[in-house]
C-alpha positions, 0 to 999 in steps of 0.5 A: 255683270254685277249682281243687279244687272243680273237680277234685271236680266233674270226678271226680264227674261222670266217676264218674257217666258211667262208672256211666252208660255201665258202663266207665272212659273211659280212651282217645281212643275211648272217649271219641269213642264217648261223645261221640257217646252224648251227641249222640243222648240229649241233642242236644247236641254236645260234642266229643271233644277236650273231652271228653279234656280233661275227662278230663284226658287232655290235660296243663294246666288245663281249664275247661270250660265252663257249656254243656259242664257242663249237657250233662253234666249232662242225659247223666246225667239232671239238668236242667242242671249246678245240679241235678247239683250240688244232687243230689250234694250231697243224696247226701253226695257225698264232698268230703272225707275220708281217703285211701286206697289204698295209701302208701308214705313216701319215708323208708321207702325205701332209697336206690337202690331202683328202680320204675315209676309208671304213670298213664292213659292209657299213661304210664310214669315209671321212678324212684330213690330217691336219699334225703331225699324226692328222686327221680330219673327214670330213664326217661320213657314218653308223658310230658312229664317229662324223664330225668336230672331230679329231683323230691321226693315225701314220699309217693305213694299209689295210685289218686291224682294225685301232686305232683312238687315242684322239679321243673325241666323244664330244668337252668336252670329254676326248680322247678315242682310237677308233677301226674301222673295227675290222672285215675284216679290213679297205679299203683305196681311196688314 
């Protein structure tokens, strides 16, 4: 599975799970809580720690594995992670399709213009625009991105992950891609 088929099956199955337990899971105890709602329906154990991971709560790539899909699955009321995809296939589960939420274009901005990006679970990023699609950090919260660097961004659309392209981590890095709020998205003060 590519890593955006991944993703789709990370966000469907986190979807399923909060419709299950009837509330977002956006915080480390949330998620122990849930980990201990999976052990007594399935006795199954999956960790709270992999599951901050499976909620992207930790930053960097994650795989989980087969066992931790097919308990997720069995949570959710599928017999193993093969009949939760099978079911979200025959539902017409969106893999695709427009996006929503509210965009703004950086050429629509002025340059100089200053707003706060928020993403779960506590992370604030305070930016300008300087023009051209090139954005400075001005102010870093609970983030591993650094004040004083910069990054582009033609657009960036509430309630989805953004991409902080060239950005560089340090002054002699080579630019990187940087995704924020991979779960639940990003809020904008504009």
């Amino acid at each position: 599975m590519n890593k955006d088929e991944l993703q789709t099956l990370k966000a469907l199955m986190r979807g399923e799970i909060e419709r299950k337990v009837g509330y977002p899971l956006q915080s480390g105890p949330d998620l122990a809580r849930l980990a201990e709602m999976i052990l007594a329906e399935t006795r199954e154990y999956v960790s709270a720690t992999t599951l901050k991971r499976f909620w992207d709560l930790y930053e960097g790539h994650h795989t989980p594995r087969p066992s931790i899909w097919n308990a997720l699955a069995k949570f959710v009321g599928d017999a193993n992670f093969a009949a939760f995809c099978r079911r979200m296939k025959a539902s017409g589960a969106e893999i695709s399709g427009e996006v929503g939420g509210r965009k703004i274009e950086s050429s629509t901005l002025e340059p100089g213009v200053e707003f706060d990006i928020t993403w779960a679970p506590d992370r604030t990023l305070s930016v300008r625009y300087l023009g051209d699609g090139n954005f400075e950090i001005l102010r870093s919260v609970n983030s591993k991105l650094v004040a004083g660097r910069t990054f582009r961004a033609p657009y960036i659309i509430e309630g989805m992950p953004m991409l902080l392209e060239d950005y560089r981590p340090t002054a002699d890095a080579d630019p990187i891609i940087y995704e924020i709020g991979r779960s639940g998205g990003v809020t904008l003060s504009l």
